[in-house]
mmCIF file of the N, C-alpha and C atoms, coordinates in Angstrom:
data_MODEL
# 
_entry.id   MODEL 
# 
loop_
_atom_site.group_PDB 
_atom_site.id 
_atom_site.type_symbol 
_atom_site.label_atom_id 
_atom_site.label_alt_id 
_atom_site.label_comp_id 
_atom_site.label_asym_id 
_atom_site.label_entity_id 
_atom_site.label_seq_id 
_atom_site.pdbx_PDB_ins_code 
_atom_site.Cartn_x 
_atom_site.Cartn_y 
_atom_site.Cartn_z 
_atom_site.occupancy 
_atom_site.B_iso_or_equiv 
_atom_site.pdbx_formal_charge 
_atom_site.auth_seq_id 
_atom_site.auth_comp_id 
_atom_site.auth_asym_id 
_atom_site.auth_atom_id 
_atom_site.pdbx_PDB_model_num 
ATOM 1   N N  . UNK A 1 1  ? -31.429 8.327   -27.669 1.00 0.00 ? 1  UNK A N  1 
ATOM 2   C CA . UNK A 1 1  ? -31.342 8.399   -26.233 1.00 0.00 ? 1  UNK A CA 1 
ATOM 3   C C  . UNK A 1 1  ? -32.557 7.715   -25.618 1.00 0.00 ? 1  UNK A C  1 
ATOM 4   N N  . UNK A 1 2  ? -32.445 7.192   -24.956 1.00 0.00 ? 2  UNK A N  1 
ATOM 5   C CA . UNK A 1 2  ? -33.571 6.618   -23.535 1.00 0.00 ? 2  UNK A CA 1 
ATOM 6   C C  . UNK A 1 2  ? -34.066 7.373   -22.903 1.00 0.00 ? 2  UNK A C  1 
ATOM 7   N N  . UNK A 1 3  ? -35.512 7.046   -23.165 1.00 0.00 ? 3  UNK A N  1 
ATOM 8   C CA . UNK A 1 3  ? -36.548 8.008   -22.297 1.00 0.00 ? 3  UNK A CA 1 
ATOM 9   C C  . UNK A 1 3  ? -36.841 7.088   -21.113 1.00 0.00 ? 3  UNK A C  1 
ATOM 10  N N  . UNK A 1 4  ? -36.894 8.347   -20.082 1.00 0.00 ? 4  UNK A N  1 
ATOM 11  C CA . UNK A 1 4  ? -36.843 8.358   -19.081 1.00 0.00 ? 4  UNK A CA 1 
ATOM 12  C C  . UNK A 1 4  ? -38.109 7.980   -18.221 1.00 0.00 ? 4  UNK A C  1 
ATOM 13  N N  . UNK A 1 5  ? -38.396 7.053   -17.967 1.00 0.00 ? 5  UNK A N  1 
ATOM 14  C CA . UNK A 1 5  ? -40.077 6.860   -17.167 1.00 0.00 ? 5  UNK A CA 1 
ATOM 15  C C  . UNK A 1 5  ? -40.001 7.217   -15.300 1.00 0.00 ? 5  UNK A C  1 
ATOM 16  N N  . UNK A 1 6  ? -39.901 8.204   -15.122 1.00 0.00 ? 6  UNK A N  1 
ATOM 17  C CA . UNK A 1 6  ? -40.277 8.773   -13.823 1.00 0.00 ? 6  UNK A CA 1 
ATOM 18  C C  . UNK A 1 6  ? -41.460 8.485   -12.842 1.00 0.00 ? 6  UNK A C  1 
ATOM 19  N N  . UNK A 1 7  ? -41.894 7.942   -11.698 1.00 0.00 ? 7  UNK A N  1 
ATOM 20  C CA . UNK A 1 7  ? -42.666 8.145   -11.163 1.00 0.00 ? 7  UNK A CA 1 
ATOM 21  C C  . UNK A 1 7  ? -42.253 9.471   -9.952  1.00 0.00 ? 7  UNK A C  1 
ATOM 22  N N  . UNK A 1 8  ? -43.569 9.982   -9.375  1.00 0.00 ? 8  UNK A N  1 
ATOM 23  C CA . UNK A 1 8  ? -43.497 10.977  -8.579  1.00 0.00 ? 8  UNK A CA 1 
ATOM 24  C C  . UNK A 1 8  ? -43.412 10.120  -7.316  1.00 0.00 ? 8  UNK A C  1 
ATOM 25  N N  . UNK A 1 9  ? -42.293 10.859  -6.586  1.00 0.00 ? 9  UNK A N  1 
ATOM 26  C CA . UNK A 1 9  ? -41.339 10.260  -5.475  1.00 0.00 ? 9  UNK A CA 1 
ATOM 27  C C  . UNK A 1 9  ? -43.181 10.264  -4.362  1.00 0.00 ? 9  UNK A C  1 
ATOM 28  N N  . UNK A 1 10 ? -43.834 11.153  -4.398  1.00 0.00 ? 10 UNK A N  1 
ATOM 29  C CA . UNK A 1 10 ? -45.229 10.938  -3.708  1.00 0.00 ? 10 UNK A CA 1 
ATOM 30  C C  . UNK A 1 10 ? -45.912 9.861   -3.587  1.00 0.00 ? 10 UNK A C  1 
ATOM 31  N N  . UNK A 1 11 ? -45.878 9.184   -5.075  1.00 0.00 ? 11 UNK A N  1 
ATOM 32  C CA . UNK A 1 11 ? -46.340 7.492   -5.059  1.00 0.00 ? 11 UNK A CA 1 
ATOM 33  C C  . UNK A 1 11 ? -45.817 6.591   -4.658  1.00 0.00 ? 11 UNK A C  1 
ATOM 34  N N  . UNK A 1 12 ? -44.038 7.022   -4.027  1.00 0.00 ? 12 UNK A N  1 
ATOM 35  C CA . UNK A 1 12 ? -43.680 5.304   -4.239  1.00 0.00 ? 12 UNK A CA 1 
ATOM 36  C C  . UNK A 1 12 ? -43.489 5.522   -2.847  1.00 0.00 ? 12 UNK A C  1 
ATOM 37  N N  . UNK A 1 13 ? -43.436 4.220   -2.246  1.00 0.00 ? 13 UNK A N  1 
ATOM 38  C CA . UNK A 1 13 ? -42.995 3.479   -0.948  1.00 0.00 ? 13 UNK A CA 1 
ATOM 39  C C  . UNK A 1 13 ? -41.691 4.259   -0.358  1.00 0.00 ? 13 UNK A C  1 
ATOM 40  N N  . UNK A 1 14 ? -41.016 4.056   0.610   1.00 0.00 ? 14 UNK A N  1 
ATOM 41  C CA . UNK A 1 14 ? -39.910 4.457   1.418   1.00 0.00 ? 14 UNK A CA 1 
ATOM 42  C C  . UNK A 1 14 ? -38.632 3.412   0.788   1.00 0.00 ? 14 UNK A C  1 
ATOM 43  N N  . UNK A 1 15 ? -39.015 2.194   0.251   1.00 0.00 ? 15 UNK A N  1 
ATOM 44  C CA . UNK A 1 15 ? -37.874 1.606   -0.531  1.00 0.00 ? 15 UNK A CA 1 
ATOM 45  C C  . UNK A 1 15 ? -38.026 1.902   -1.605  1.00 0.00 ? 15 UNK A C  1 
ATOM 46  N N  . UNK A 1 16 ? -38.744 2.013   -2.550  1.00 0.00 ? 16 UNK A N  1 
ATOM 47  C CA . UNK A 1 16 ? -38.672 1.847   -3.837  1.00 0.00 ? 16 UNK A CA 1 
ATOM 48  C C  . UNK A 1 16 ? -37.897 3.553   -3.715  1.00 0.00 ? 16 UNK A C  1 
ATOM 49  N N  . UNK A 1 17 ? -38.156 4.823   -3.573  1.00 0.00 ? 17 UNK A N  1 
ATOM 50  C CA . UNK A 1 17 ? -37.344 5.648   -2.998  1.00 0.00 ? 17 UNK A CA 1 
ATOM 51  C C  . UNK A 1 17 ? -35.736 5.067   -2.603  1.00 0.00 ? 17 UNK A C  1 
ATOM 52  N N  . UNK A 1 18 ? -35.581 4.531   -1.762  1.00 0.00 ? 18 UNK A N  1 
ATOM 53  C CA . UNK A 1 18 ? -33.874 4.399   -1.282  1.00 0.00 ? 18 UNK A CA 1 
ATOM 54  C C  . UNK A 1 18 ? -33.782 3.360   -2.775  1.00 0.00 ? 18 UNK A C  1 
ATOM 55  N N  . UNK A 1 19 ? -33.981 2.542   -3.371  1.00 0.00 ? 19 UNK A N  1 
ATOM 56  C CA . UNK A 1 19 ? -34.045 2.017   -4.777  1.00 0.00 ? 19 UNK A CA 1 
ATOM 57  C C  . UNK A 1 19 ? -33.507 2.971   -5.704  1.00 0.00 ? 19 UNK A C  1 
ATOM 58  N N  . UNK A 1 20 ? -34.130 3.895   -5.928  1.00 0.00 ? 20 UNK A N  1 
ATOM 59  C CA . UNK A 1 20 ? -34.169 4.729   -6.607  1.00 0.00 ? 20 UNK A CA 1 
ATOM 60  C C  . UNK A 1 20 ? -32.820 5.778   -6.347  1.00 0.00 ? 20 UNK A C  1 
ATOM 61  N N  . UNK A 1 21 ? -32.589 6.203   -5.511  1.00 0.00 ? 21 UNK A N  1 
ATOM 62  C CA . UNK A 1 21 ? -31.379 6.636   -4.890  1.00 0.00 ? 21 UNK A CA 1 
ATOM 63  C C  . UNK A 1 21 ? -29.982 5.843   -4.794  1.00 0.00 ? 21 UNK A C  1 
ATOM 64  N N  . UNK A 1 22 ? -30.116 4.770   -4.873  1.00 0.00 ? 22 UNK A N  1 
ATOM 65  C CA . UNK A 1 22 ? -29.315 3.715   -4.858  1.00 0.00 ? 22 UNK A CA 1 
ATOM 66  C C  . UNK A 1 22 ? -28.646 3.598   -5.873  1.00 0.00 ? 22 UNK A C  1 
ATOM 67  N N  . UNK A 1 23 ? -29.528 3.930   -7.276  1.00 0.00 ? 23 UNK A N  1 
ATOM 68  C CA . UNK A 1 23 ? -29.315 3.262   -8.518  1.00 0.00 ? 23 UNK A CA 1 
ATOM 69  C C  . UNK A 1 23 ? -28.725 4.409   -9.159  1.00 0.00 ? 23 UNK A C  1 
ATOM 70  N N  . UNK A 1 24 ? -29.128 5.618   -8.488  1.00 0.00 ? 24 UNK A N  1 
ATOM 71  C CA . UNK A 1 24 ? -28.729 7.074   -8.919  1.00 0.00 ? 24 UNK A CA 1 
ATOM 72  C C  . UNK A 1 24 ? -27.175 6.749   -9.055  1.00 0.00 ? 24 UNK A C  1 
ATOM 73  N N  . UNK A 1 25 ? -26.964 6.713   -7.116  1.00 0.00 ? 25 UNK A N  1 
ATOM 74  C CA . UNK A 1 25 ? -25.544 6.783   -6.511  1.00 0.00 ? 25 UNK A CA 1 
ATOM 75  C C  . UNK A 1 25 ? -24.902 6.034   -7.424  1.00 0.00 ? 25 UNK A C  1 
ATOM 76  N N  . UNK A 1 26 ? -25.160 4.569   -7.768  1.00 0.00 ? 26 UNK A N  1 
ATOM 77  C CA . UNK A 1 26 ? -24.241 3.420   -8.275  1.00 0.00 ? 26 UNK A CA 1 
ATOM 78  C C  . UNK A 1 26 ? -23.873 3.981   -9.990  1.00 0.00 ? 26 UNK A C  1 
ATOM 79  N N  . UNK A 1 27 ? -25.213 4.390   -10.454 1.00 0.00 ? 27 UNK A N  1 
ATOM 80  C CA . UNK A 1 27 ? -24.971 5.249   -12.137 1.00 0.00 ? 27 UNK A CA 1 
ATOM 81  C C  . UNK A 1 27 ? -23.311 6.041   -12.172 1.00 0.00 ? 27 UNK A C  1 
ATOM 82  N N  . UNK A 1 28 ? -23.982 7.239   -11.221 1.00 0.00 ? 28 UNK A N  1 
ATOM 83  C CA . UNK A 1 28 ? -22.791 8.417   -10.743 1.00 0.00 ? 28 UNK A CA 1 
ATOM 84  C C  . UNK A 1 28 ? -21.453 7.827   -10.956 1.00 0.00 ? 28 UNK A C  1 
ATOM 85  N N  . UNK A 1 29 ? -20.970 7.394   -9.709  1.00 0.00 ? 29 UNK A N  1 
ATOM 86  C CA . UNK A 1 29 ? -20.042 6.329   -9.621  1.00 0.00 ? 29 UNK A CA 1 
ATOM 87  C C  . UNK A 1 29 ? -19.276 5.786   -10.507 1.00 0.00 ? 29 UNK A C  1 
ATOM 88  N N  . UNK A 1 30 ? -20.265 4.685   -11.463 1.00 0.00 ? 30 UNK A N  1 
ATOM 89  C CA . UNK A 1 30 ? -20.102 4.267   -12.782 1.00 0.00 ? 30 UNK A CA 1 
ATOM 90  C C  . UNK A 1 30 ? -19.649 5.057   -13.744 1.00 0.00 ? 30 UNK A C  1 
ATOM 91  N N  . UNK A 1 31 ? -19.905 5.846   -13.689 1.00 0.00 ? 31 UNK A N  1 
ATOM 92  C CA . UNK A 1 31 ? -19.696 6.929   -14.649 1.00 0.00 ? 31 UNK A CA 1 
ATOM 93  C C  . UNK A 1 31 ? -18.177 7.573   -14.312 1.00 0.00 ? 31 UNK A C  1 
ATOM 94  N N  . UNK A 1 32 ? -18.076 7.916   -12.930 1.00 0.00 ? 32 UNK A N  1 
ATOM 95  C CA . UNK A 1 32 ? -16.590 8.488   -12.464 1.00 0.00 ? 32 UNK A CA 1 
ATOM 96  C C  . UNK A 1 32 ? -15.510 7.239   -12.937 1.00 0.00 ? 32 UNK A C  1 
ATOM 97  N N  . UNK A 1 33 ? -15.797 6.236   -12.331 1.00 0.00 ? 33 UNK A N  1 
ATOM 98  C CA . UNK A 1 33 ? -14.802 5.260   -12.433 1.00 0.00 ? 33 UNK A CA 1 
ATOM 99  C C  . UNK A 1 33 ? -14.767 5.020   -13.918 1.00 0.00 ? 33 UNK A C  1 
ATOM 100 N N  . UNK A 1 34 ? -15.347 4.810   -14.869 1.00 0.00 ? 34 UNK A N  1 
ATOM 101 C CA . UNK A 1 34 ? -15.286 5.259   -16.328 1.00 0.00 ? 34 UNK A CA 1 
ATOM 102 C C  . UNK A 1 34 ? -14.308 6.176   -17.227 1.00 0.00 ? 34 UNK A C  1 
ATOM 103 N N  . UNK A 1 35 ? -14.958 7.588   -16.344 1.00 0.00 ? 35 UNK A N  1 
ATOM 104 C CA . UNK A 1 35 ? -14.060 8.520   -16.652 1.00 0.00 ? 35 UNK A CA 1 
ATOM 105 C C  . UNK A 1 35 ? -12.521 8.478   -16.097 1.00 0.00 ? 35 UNK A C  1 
ATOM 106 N N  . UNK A 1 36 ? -12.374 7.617   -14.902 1.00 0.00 ? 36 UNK A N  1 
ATOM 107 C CA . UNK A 1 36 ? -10.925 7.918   -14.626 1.00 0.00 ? 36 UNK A CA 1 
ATOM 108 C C  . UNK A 1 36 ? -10.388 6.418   -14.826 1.00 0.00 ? 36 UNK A C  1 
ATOM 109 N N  . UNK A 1 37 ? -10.911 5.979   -15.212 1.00 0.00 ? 37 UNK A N  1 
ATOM 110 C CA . UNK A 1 37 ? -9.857  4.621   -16.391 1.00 0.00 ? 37 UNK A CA 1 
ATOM 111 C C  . UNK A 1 37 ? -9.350  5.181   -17.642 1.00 0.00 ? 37 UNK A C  1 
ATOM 112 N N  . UNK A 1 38 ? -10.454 5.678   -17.955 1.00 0.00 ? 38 UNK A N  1 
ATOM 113 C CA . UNK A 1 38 ? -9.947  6.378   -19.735 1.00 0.00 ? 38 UNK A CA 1 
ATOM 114 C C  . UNK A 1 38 ? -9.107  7.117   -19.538 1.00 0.00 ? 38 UNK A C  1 
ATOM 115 N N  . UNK A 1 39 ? -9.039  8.026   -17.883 1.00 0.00 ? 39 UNK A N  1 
ATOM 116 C CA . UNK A 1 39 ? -7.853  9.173   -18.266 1.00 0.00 ? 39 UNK A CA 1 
ATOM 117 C C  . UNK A 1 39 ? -6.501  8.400   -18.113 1.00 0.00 ? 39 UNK A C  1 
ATOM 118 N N  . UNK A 1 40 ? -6.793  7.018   -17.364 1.00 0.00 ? 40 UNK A N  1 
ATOM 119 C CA . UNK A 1 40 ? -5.473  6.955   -16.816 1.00 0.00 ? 40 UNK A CA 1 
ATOM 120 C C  . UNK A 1 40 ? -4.549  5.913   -17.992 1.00 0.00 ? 40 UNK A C  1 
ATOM 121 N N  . UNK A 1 41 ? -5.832  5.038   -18.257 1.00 0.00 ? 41 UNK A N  1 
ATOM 122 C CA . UNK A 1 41 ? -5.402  4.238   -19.797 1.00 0.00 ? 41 UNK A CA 1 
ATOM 123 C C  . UNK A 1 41 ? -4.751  5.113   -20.753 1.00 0.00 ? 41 UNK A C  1 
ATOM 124 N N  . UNK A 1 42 ? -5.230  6.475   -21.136 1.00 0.00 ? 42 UNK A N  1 
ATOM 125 C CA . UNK A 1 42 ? -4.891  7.149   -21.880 1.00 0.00 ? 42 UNK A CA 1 
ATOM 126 C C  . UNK A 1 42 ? -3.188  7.939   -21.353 1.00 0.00 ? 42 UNK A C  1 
ATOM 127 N N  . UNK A 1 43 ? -3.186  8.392   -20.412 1.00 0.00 ? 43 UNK A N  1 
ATOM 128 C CA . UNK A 1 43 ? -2.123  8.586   -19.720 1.00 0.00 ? 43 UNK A CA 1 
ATOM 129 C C  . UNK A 1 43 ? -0.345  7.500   -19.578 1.00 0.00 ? 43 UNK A C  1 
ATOM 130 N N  . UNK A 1 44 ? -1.291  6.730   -19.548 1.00 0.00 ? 44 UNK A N  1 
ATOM 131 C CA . UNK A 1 44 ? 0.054   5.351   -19.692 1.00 0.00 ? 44 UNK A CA 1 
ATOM 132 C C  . UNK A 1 44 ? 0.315   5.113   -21.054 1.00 0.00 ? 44 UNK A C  1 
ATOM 133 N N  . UNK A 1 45 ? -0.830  5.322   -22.038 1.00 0.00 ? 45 UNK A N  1 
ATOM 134 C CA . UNK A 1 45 ? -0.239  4.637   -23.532 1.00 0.00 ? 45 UNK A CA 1 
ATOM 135 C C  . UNK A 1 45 ? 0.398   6.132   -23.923 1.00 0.00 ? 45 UNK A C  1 
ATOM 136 N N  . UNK A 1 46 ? 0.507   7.259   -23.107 1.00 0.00 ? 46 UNK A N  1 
ATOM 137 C CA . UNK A 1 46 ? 1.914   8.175   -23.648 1.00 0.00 ? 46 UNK A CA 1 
ATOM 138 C C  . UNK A 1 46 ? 2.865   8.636   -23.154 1.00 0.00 ? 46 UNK A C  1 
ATOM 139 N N  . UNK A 1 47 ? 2.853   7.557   -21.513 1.00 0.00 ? 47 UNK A N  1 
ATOM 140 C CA . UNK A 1 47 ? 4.302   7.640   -21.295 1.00 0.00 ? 47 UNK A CA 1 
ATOM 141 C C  . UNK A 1 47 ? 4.842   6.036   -21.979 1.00 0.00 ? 47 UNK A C  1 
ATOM 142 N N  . UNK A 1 48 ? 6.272   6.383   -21.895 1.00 0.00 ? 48 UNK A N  1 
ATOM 143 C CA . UNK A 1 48 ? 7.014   5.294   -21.459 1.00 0.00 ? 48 UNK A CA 1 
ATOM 144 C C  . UNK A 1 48 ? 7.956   5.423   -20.620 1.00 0.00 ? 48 UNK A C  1 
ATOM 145 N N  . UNK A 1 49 ? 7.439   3.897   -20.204 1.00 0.00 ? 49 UNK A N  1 
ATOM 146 C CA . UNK A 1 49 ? 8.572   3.530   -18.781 1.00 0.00 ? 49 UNK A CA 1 
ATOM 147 C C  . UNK A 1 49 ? 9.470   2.378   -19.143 1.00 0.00 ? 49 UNK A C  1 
ATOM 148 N N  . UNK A 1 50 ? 10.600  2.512   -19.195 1.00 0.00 ? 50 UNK A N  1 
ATOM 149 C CA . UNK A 1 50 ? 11.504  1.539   -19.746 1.00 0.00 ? 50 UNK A CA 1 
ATOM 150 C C  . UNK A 1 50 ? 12.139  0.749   -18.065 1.00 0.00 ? 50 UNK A C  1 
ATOM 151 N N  . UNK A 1 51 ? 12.858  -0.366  -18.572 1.00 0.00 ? 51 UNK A N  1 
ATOM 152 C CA . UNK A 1 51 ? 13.185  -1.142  -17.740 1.00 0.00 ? 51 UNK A CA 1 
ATOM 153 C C  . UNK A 1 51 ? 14.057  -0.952  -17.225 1.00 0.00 ? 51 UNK A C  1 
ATOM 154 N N  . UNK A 1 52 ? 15.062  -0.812  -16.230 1.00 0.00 ? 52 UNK A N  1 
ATOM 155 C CA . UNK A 1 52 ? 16.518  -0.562  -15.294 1.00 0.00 ? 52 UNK A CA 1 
ATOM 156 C C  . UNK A 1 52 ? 17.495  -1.225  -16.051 1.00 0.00 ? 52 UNK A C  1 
ATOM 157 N N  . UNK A 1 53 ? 17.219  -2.213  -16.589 1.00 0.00 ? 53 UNK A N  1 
ATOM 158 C CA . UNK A 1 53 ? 18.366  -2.940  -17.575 1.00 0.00 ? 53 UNK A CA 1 
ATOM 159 C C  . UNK A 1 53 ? 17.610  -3.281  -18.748 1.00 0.00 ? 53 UNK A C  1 
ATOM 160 N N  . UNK A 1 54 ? 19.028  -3.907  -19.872 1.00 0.00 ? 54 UNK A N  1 
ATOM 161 C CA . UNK A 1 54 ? 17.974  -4.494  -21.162 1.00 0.00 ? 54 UNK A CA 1 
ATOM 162 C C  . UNK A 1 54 ? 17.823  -5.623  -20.902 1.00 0.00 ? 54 UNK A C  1 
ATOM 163 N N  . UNK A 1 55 ? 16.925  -6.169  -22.041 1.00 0.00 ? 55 UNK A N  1 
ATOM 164 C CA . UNK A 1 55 ? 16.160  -7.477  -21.971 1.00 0.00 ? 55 UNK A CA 1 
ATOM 165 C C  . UNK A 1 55 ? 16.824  -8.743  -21.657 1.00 0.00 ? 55 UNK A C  1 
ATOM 166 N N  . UNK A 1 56 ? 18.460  -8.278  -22.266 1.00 0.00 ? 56 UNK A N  1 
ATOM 167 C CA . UNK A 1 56 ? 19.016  -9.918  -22.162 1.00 0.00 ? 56 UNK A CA 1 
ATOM 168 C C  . UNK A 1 56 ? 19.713  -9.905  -21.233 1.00 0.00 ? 56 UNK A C  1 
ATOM 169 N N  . UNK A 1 57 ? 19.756  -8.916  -19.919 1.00 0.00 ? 57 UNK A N  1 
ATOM 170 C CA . UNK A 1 57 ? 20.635  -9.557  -18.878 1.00 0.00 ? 57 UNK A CA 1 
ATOM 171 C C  . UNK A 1 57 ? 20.008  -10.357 -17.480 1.00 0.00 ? 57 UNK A C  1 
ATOM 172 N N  . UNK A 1 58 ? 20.456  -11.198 -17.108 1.00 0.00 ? 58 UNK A N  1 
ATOM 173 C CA . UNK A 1 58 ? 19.479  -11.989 -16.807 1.00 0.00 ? 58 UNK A CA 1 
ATOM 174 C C  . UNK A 1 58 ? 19.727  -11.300 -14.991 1.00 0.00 ? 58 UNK A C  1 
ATOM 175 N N  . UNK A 1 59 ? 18.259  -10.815 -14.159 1.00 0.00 ? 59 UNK A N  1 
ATOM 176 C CA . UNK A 1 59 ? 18.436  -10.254 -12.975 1.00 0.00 ? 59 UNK A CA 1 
ATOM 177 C C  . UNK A 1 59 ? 18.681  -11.043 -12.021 1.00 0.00 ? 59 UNK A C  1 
ATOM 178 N N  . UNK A 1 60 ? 19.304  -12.634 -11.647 1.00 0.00 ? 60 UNK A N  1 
ATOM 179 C CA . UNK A 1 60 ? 20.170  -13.505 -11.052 1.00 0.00 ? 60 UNK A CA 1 
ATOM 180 C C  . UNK A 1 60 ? 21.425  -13.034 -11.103 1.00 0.00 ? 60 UNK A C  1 
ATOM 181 N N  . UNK A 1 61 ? 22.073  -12.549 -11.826 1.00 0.00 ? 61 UNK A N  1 
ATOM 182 C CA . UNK A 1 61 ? 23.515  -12.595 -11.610 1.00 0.00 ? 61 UNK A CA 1 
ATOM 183 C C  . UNK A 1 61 ? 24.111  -11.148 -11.519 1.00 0.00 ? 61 UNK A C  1 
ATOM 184 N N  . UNK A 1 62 ? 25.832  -10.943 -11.576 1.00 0.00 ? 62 UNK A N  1 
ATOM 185 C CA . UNK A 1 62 ? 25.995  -10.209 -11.121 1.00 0.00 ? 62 UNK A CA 1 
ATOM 186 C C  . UNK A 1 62 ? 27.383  -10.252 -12.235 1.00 0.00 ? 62 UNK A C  1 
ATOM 187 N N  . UNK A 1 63 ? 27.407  -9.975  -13.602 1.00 0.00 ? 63 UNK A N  1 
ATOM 188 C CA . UNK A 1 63 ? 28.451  -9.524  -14.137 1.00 0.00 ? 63 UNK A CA 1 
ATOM 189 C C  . UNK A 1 63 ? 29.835  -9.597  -13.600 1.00 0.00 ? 63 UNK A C  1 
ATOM 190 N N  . UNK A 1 64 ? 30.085  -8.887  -12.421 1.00 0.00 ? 64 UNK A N  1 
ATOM 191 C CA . UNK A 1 64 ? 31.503  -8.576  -11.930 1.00 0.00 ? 64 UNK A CA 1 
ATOM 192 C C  . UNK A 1 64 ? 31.639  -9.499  -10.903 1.00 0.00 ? 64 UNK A C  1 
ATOM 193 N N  . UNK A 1 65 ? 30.925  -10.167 -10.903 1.00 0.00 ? 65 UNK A N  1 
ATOM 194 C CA . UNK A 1 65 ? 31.215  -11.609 -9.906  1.00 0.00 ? 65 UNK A CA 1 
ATOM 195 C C  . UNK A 1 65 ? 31.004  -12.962 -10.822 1.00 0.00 ? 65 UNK A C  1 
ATOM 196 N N  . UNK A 1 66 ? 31.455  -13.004 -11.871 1.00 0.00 ? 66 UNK A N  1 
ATOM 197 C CA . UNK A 1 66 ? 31.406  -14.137 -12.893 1.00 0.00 ? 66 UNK A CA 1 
ATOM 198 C C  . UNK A 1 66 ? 32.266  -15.264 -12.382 1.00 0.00 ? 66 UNK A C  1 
ATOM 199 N N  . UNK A 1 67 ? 31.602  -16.105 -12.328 1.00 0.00 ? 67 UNK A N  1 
ATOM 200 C CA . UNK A 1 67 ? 33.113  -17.412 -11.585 1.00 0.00 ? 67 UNK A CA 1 
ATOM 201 C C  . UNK A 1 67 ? 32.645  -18.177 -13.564 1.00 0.00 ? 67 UNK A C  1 
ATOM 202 N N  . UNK A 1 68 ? 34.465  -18.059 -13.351 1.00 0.00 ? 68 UNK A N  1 
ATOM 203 C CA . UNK A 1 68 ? 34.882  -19.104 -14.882 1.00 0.00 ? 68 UNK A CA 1 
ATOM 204 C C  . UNK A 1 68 ? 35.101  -20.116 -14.546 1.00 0.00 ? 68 UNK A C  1 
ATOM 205 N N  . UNK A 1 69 ? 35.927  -20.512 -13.655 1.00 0.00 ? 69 UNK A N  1 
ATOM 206 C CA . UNK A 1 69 ? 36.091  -22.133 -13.233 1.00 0.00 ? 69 UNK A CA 1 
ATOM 207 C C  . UNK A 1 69 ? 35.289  -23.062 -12.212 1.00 0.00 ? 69 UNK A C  1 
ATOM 208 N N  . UNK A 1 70 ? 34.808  -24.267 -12.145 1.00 0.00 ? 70 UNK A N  1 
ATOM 209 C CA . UNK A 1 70 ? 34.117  -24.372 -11.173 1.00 0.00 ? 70 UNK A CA 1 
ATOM 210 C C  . UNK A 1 70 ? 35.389  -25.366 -9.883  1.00 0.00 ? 70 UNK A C  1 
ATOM 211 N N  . UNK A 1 71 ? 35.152  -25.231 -8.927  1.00 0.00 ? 71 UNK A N  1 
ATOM 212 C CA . UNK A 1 71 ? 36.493  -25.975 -8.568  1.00 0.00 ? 71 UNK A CA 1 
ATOM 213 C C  . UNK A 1 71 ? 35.701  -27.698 -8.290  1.00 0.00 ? 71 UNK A C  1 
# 
C-alpha cells in the first residue's frame, strides 16, 4: 500500500487546500464510477437479451407481402 504524505491543512495556502479537496472529490467519484461499471458489466454478462427475430430474417421485408412476379 502507499504511504500517505500529509501536510497540516495549517501550512498550506487557500489553493493548495481547494487542491487538495479537489483531488479528494475526483478519487471518491473514481472510485463510485468504478464500482458501478463492475456492477453493471457484471449484471449484463448474466442476463440475456435475445433479439425479436432470428438472425436470418432480413428486417426490410415483410414475409406476407412477398411479390413473386415482377410485372
Amino acid at each position: 500500500m502507499q504511504e500517505i504524505k500529509r501536510r497540516p491543512p495549517e501550512s498550506m495556502t487557500v489553493s493548495e487546500r481547494m487542491d487538495e479537496v479537489a483531488a479528494l472529490l475526483a478519487r471518491g467519484i473514481s472510485r463510485v464510477w468504478d464500482q458501478s461499471v463492475a456492477k453493471s458489466a457484471n449484471a449484463a454478462s448474466k442476463s440475456h437479451l435475445g433479439l425479436g427475430y432470428s438472425g436470418h430474417q432480413s428486417v426490410h421485408t415483410d414475409p406476407s407481402t412477398k411479390v413473386t412476379e415482377s410485372k
